[in-house]
C-alpha positions in Angstrom: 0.0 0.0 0.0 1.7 3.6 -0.8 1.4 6.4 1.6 0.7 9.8 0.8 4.2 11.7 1.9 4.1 15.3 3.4 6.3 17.9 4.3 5.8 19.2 7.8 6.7 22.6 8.7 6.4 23.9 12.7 5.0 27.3 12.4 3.8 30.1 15.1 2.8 33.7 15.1 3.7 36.1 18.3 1.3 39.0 18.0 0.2 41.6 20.6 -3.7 41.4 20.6 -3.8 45.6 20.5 -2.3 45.1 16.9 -4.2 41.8 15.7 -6.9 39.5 16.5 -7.9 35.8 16.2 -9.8 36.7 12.7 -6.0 37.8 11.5 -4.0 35.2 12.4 -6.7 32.8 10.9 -6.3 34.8 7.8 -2.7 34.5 7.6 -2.6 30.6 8.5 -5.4 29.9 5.6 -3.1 32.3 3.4 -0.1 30.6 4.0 -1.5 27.3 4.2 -3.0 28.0 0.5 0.2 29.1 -0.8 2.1 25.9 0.2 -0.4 23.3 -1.4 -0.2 25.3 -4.2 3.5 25.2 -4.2 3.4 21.6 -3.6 1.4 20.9 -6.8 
């Protein structure tokens, strides 16, 4: 049976919550996470 390989990639964000919010950081994980499939293809 072959497995599906992936790339893993530890990743974290240090923000002060004045400057950013929850809605941002998810913004910029779904951003980044969009760019890197699409660099993987």
């Amino acid at each position: 049976e072959a497995r599906e390989e992936r790339l893993r990639m530890p990743v974290s964000v240090q923000a002060h919550h004045a400057l950013m919010d929850g809605l941002h950081a998810g913004r910029y994980f779904q951003r980044l996470q969009t760019l890197l499939d699409e660099w993987e293809n």
